[in-house]
Phi, psi and omega in degrees: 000340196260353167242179191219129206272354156260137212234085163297347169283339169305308192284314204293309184299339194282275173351315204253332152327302178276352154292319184287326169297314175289346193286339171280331156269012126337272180323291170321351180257153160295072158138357196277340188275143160225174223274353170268012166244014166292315213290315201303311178285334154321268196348285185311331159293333187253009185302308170336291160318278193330307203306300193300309205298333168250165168221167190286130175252130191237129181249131167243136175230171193130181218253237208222120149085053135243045169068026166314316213262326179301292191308343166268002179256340205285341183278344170252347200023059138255157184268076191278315193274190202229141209207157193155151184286154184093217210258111188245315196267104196265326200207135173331134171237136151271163198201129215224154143279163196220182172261328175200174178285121185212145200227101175258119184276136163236090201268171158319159166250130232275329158323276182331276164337284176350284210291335176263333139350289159330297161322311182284329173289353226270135200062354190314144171326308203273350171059056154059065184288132129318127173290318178294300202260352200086335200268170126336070163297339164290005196274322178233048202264170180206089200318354177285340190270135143010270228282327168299309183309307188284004177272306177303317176303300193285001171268349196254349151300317207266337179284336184250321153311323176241018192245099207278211176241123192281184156339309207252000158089191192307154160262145178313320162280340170278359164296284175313289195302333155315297151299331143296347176278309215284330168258038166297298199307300176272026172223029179258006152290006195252312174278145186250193170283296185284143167324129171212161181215140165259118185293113176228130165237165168070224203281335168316319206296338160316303230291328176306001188283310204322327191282317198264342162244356164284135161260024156290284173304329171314318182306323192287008200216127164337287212184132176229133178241137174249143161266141195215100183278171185095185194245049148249010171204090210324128172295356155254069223191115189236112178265133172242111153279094187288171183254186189308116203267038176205056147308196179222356182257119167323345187277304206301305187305314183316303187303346192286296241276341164307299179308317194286009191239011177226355191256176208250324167197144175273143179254089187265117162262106182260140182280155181281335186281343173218355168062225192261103149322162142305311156331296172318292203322293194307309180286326147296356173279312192295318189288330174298300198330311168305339197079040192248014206260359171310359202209013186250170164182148195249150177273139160242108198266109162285140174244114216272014168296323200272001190274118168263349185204171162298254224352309209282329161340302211263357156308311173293304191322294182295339170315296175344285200289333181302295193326294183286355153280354174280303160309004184066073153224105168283113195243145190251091186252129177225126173267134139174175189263128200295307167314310166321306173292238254288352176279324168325294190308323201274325202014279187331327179242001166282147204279172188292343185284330186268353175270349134335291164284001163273316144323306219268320177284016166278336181279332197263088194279271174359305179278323165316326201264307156336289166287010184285299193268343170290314168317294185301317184295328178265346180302308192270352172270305212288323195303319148337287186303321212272295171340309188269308179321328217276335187281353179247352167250352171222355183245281226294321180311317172289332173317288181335277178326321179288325174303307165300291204317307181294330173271335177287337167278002185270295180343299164307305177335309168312324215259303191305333190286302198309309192316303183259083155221336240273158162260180200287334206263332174292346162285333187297298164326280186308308191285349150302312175298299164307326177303315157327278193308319178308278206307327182280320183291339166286328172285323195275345167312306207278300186298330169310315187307322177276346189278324232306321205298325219261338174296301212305307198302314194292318180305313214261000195253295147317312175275310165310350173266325198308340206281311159325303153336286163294290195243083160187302116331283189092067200246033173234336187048051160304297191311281201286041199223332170285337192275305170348305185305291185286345184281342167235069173251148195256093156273160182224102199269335198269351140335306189259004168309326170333288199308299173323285182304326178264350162254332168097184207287316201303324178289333169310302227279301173328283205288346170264308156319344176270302188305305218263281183313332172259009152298290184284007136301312173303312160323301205275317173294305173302319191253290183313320189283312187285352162278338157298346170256332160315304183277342182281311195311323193280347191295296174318313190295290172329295176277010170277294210295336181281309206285307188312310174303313177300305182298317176288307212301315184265019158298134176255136203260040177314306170253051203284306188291122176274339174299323159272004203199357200012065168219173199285202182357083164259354165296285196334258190332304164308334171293307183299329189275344178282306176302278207297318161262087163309166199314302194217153178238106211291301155355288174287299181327320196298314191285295183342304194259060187356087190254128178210147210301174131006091200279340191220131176249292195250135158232172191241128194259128166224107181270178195286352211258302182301315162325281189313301189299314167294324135352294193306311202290324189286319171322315186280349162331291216297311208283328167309344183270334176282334175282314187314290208289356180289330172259020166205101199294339169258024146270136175255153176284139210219129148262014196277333189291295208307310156309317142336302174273004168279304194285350172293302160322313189285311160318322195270316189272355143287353163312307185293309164339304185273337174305312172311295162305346180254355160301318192298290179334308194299311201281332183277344182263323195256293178282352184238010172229325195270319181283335170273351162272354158298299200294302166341308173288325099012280197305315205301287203274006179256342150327299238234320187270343163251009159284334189255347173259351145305273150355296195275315184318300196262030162280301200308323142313327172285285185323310176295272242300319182292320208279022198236324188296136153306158167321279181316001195242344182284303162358281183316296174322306162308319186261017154259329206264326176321305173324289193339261192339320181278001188242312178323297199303317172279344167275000202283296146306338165276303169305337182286327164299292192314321179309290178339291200259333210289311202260355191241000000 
């Protein structure tokens, strides 16, 4: 299912072979080659490369113990991941074709770990005191020293002993400091000062589960890509076995949804067994929100054990599918079982307990034949989906391209017949005109040379007000719809009375600011970021289209006119010329100076100030409740008023806080992501516009040169360019087929 036994790369290199022999025989005619057919054949030598080099990205996702990890092997039909009840998939896995089996590991850097530790410690009560020296380990800590390691074991003692497990179950930072403990030993031979990887090939090559299903080990590590030799996996083909998208840590969901904002198509997988969650319910909202949802369709993954008959089979499926129209989602849903398939496929290699289960579920013939025929329809939609995405992102653009390159050589081709047919007086005619046309692309070289700065400033001038507009006016009410967020954002101090009493205010106090930051992470993901990716993308639009107004402004109609040059459809070519060099490629640009946005737009902050004033306030609480209660014996002592006013504080003075941060944003967004994709862009586009007044110099000199040739040598010519013009004609045809027939 995962290959395609036609290989489009085949043909297209035959095509650009047979495009690059003409350009050489191009060459051989005198005067007929030009200096833009140096660029055309790059292209053409490296579209082969580009092709392989990118791929189709399939995020498979879902929330924790829906079978993600099954459907993906069931689908390579290998046992690649390691699949199991509970929690198994610790860290996204990519999964690539290779030249041979290889598991590439990536780790973190002891910076990177430190700094998210640090992070997690942040308020612990006792504020990571030396005992011997006084100082602050957290101010340096590093989990490679002793004394650190043994600080953390005593903050991860005191959170699970005095702390409780909320609603929403342990919190994520006593999860991280627990993993970190628990996969130091083995992985602090691994970690560098720097990002390093490690490598399992051959027999080796399992060993990568140990990494991707412990999250003790898992912590220490980035990003794992397996490479899969054989014809289990189309080679423009990116698989992601994502981890459980309801994690409870805003970090871990940021990296799904990062990945889910580059793939090409999604895989949602819901268990039969329980059908669509709250979970399910949230992390979709979160995927409309990006605007990711045009590319997606869901498994409803069975476990034909939990079934007493189809009815009930087909029964979850429509709970399933009412739901998610209920979110204004039309879902393209296929039931049936990912285990059941992979068991099929290994048959041969299954142990007696799983081929046992595979007889017994062989017996529920109704339900087998069913998920049988759901298997087959996705088998022929994903081979679809995946087919046209793969032809409109790695096929239809080099067609395009291949097409203009073959129509500017039919073009020339033309211009050259014309030229040597031409009599004395239409030659007379022509160098008059061009000689015109030579004068005129020399004043608009010069006036382009002086505007391009002065347009650019009105482009940098715009876009600093649209960005003024946002965070500054606020005029999306980002800012204020967060400060909104946080003054009713809901802590609940009464939760935590257990805590009081065996810990006291500073551990509430922990635990409620960890509560609070990751409400307003969880925030900044849902709401923030995609309005904030919404206005750079128009930004982004905007300076492609300014550049695209400049760039039509500064065409020159060189071969436009039929009076020069008499040959036909010279708008067509001109047209062709406009498609292929576009203004600017905002996209590419982005990668080349490796440009990216901004990493924190709000965090939530407890500076030394905020401290004090809480301290203070809780101290004068405290002492007013001890006078109280020494004169009214049925008063008792309490820490929620004291708490009450902490959690007011800590909200009033992050208010201010992000107000401060989304100023920062604005100015790290205008200087370090918007003015260097200008200037970039600039360079780009002053590149592309003095490649073409380099062109209008030397045609005019080339053309005289023809109108210069004896009779007998113009002959000679004609009949190399005629070859030319029939070899054009026939590739010209070959693409045209393939374009037609190959894809659909």
């Amino acid at each position: 299912m995962m290959t395609n036994k036609i290989t489009p790369l085949n043909s297209i290199e035959k095509i650009i072979n047979d495009i690059l022999t003409i350009f050489k025989l191009v060459e051989q005619v005198p005067q007929m080659n030009d200096s833009s057919f140096n660029e055309y054949q790059e292209i053409c030598r490296h579209i082969p490369e580009y092709i392989r080099s990118r791929r189709l990205k399939i995020a498979v996702v879902g929330v924790i113990k829906s079978g993600k990890s099954t459907f993906v092997n069931s689908l390579v039909g290998k046992e690649l991941v390691k699949r199991g009840a509970g929690v198994i998939t610790s860290i996204t896995t990519r999964i690539q074709k290779g030249r041979k089996n290889q598991a590439n590991l990536y780790f973190k850097s002891w910076d990177d770990i430190n700094s998210q530790l640090q992070k997690a410690l942040l308020l612990f009560p006792d504020d990571g005191l030396d005992n011997k020296s006084g100082n602050k380990l957290l101010d340096d800590f590093d989990i490679r020293r002793k004394k650190d390691r043994e600080y953390l074991k005593k903050v991860y003692q005191t959170l699970i002993s005095d702390f409780p497990v909320t609603k929403e179950g342990i919190s994520p930072e006593t999860l991280l400091i627990k993993h970190a403990l628990l996969g130091f030993d083995t992985c602090k031979n691994l970690v560098q000062a720097d990002e390093t990887t490690l490598c399992y090939e051959s027999r080796e090559f399992d060993k990568h589960k140990i990494f991707t299903s412990d999250p003790n080990i898992a912590f220490y590590v980035k990003d794992v890509c397996l490479n899969v030799f054989g014809k289990v996996i189309d080679p423009n083909i990116e698989i992601a076995d994502c981890q459980g998208a309801d994690s409870t840590d805003p970090a871990q969901l940021a990296q799904i949804l990062t990945y889910l904002e580059s793939s090409n198509l999604i895989v949602y997988c819901i268990s039969s067994r329980t059908g669509l969650r709250q979970s399910d319910i949230t992390f979709l909202k979160q995927i409309k929100n990006l605007g990711l949802l045009d590319n997606i369709l869901f498994i409803n993954n069975c476990d034909l054990t939990e079934h007493e008959n189809i009815d009930n089979l087909i029964k979850i499926e429509t709970g399933i599918r009412d739901n998610l129209e209920f979110l204004e989602i039309q879902p393209k849903i296929f039931s049936f079982s990912s285990l059941y398939n992979l068991f099929l496929k290994l048959e041969s290699k299954l142990t007696k307990k799983d081929l046992k289960r595979l007889n017994l579920w062989r017996e529920e013939k109704k339900m087998v034949q069913y998920c049988d025929l759901k298997t087959d329809e996705f088998t022929s939609f994903f081979k679809q989906v995946i087919d046209n995405n793969r032809y409109e992102l790695l096929i239809s653009n080099h067609l395009k391209r291949l097409g203009i390159i073959i129509g500017q050589l039919d073009q020339r081709a033309d211009i050259f017949l014309d030229l040597l047919s031409s009599d004395k007086l239409k030659e007379d005619k022509a160098i008059e005109n061009l000689s015109r046309l030579h004068q005129n692309a020399s004043r608009l070289e010069s006036i382009v040379s002086n505007s391009i700065k002065g347009a650019v400033s009105g482009l940098k001038e715009e876009i600093g007000l649209n960005l003024k507009k946002v965070f500054v006016q606020d005029e999306k009410l980002i800012l204020k719809k967060a400060q909104d967020y946080i003054r009713t954002a809901s802590l609940d101090v009464e939760q935590y009375r257990s805590v009081a009493k065996e810990s006291g205010f500073n551990q509430i106090l922990y635990l409620l600011f960890q509560d609070f930051k990751r409400k307003l992470d969880l925030y900044v993901i849902e709401e923030i970021k995609p309005q904030l990716k919404s206005f750079v993308e128009a930004q982004e639009e905007r300076i492609t289209s300014y550049f695209q107004s400049l760039f039509d402004s500064y065409q020159i109609d060189l071969l436009k006119l039929d009076n020069y040059l008499q040959f036909e459809d010279a708008s067509k070519l001109t047209q062709q010329q406009n498609d292929f060099t576009a203004s600017v490629d905002i996209n590419n640009i982005k990668k080349i100076i490796g440009l990216q946005l901004p990493a924190r737009v709000f965090e939530a902050q407890y500076t030394p100030r905020i401290k004090a004033n809480i301290i203070t306030g809780f101290c004068l609480q405290t002492l007013s409740q001890i006078f109280f209660a020494l004169s009214n014996s049925r008063s008792g002592f309490s820490f929620s008023p004291g708490l009450e006013k902490a959690v007011v504080k800590i909200k009033k003075e992050n208010q201010k806080v992000i107000k401060d941060q989304f100023e920062q944003y604005h100015i790290s967004l205008r200087k370090d992501y918007f003015l260097p994709l200008i200037d970039a862009a600039t360079r780009d586009f002053k590149e592309k516009i003095n490649e073409r007044f380099g062109r209008y110099h030397s045609f005019k000199e080339e053309i005289e040169h023809v109108f210069s040739l004896k009779h007998s040598e113009k002959k000679g010519q004609k009949k190399k360019v005629l070859s030319i013009k029939q070899r054009i004609q026939t590739v010209a045809g070959d693409l045209a087929s393939y374009s037609e027939i190959s894809w659909k």
